[in-house]
C-alpha positions in Angstrom: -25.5 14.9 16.9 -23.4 12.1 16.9 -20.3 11.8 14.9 -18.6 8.9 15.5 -19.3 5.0 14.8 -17.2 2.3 16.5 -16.0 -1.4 15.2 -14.1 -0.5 12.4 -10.7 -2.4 11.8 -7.7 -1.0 9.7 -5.7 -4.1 8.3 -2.4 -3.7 7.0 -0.5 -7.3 5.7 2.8 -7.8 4.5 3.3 -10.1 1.7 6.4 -9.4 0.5 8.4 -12.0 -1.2 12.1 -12.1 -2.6 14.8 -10.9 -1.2 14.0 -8.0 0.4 10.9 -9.0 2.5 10.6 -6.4 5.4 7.8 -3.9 5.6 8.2 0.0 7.5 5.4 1.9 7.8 3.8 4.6 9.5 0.2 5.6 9.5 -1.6 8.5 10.9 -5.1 10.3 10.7 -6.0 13.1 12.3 -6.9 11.7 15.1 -4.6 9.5 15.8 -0.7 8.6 14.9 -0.4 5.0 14.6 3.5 5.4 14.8 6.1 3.4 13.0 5.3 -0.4 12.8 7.8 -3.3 11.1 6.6 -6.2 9.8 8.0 -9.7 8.3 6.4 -11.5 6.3 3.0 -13.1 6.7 2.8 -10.6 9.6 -0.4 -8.3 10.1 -1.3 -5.5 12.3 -4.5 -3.8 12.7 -6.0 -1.2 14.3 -9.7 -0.5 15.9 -10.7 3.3 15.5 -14.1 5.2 15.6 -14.9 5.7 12.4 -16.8 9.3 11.3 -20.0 9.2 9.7 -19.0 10.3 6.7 -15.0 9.1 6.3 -11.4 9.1 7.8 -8.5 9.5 6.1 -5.2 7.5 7.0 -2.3 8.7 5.3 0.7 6.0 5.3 4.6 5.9 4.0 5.1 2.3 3.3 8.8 1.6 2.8 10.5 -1.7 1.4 13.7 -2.9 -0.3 11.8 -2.6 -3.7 10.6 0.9 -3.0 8.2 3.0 -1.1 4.6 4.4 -1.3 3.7 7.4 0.3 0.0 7.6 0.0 -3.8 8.2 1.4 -6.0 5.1 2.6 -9.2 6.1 2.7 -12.3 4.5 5.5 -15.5 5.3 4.7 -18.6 3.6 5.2 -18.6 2.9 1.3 -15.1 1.7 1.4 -16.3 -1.1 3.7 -18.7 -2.4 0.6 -15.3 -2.3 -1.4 -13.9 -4.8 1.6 -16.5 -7.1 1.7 -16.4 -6.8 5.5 -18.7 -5.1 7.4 -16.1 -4.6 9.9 -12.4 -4.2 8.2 -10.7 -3.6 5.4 -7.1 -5.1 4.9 -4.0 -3.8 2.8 -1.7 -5.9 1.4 2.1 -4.9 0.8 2.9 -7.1 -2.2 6.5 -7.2 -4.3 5.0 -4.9 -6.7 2.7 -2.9 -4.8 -0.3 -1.9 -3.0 -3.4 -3.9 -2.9 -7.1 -3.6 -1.0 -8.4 -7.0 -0.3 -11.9 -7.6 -1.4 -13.6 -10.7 0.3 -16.1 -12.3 -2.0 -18.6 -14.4 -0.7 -20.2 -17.8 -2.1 -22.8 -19.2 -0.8 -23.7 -22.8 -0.8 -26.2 -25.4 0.3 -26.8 -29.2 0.6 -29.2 -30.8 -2.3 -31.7 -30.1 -0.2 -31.3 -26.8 0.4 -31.9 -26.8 4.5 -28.4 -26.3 4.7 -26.3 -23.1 4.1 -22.5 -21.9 4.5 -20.4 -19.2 3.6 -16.9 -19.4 2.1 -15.1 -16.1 1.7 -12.6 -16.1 -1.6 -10.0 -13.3 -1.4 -9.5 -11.1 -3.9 -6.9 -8.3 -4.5 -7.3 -5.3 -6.2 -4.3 -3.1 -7.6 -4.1 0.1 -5.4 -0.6 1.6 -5.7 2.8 0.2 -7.3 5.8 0.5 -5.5 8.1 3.5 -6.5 
């Protein structure tokens, strides 16, 4: 039986702004222990996992001069829908807290409609506020 998928991407962005503009953090699942990370802002890191069929839970302790989170990110094949990525979903650190950003897409042609492209809109939905 197999139990594992690969591809998935765990995003983590700091967008912190005001004075106090560093991000600590530390993620882990059961799997594996992402350790303690630092980032600036505009920074990102992300991580590539297997990803079970079913979910895998992240839990992180975000820490900032504002306040800190201690919470559960969630990565489930549903979650994914929630990203608009097939591929990764992205967390944003924000001045007053937590957000999952969704990418929407538009799609547009030429008057003609031979022509397609994409452009992907982001959009950020209110996860967790900063304690």
């Amino acid at each position: 039986m197999v139990t594992h998928s690969h591809g998935f991407q765990l995003e983590i962005r700091n967008e912190l702004s005001g004075r106090y503009r560093r991000l600590v953090y530390k993620c882990w699942s059961r799997d594996n222990d992402l350790g303690w990370r630092e980032n600036w802002p505009d920074q990102q890191k992300d991580w590539s996992f297997a990803m079970s069929l079913f979910h895998t839970f992240f839990y992180c302790n975000f820490h900032t001069g504002y306040g800190r989170v201690d919470t559960q990110l969630v990565a489930s094949w549903e979650m994914k829908e929630q990203c608009g990525d097939r591929s990764k979903c992205t967390w944003v650190v924000k001045k007053d807290g937590l957000y999952l950003r969704h990418w929407k897409t538009l799609f547009y042609s030429n008057k003609y409609g031979n022509e397609r492209w994409n452009e992907y809109v982001q959009h950020d939905n209110s996860f967790s506020t900063l304690l």
